[in-house]
C-alpha positions in Angstrom: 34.6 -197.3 72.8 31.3 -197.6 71.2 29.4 -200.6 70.5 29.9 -201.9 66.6 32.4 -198.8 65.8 35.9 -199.3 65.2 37.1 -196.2 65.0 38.2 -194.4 68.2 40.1 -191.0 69.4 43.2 -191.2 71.5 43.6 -188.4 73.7 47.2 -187.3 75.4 46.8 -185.4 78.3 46.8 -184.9 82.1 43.7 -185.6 84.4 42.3 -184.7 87.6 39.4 -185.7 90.1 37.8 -182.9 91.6 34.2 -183.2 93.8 34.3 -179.2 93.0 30.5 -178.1 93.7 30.7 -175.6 90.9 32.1 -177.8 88.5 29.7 -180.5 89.6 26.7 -177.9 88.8 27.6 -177.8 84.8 26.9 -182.2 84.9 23.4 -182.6 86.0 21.3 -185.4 84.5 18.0 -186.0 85.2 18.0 -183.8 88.5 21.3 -185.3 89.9 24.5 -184.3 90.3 28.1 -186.1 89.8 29.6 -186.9 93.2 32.7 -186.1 91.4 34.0 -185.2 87.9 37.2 -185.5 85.9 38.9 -182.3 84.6 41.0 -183.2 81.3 43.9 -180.9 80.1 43.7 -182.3 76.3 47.7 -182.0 75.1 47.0 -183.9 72.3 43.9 -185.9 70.4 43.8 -188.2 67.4 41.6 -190.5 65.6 43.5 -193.9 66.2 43.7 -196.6 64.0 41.3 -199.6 64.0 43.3 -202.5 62.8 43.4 -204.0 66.8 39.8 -203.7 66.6 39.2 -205.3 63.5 41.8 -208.0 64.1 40.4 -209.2 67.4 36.8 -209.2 65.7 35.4 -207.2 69.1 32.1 -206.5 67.4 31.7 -209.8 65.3 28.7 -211.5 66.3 30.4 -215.0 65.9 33.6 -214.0 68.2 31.1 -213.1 71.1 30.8 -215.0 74.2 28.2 -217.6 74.8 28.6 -217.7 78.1 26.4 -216.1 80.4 29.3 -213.4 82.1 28.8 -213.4 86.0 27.2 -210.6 88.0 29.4 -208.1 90.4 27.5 -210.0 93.0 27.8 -213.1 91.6 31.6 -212.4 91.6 32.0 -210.9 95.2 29.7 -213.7 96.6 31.9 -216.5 95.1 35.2 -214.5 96.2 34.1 -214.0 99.6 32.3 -217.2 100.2 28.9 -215.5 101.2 26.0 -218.0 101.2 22.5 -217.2 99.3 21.3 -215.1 101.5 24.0 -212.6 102.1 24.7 -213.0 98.1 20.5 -211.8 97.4 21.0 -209.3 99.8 24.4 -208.0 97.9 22.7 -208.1 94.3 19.6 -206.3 95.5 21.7 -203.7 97.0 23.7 -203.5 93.7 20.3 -203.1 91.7 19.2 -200.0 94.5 22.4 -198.6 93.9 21.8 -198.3 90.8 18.3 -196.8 90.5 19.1 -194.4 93.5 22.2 -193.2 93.1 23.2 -193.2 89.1 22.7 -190.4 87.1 
């Protein structure tokens, strides 16, 4: 899915996970590699149609949320009853996370 487009492809197929080093090699991005990749045997691809899309007004700025959505640390804080100390520590981890290891 992409942001404000209706239109998407369907693809039919079969799918593995592989942490293949030479496959990982072909992905770098900004001098990192994957930890893993998925390998996609397309059987079949088609442009899909975008009445659910345009019926459930996705991108229609008066059908978005108000609400301010919870963070993942936010959500695992409240779920695991941590108090605001462990929960800080949890979201600044989160944020490191994502700096360090995301390519």
């Amino acid at each position: 899915m992409i942001p404000d487009v209706l239109e998407t492809v369907r693809i039919n197929g079969s799918a593995i996970i592989s942490t293949d080093p030479d496959l990982l090699e072909l992905f770098p991005i900004n001098g990192k590699l994957p930890e893993l990749c998925i390998v996609v045997a397309v059987e079949e691809a088609l442009g899909h149609c975008s009445k659910a899309y345009r019926r459930s007004k996705l991108w229609d700025v008066d059908y978005k949320s108000k609400e301010h959505a919870p963070s993942l640390a936010q959500l695992m804080s409240d779920h695991l009853n941590l108090d605001q100390d462990m929960s800080q520590e949890l979201d600044d981890g989160i944020e490191n996370d994502t700096k360090e290891r995301m390519y």
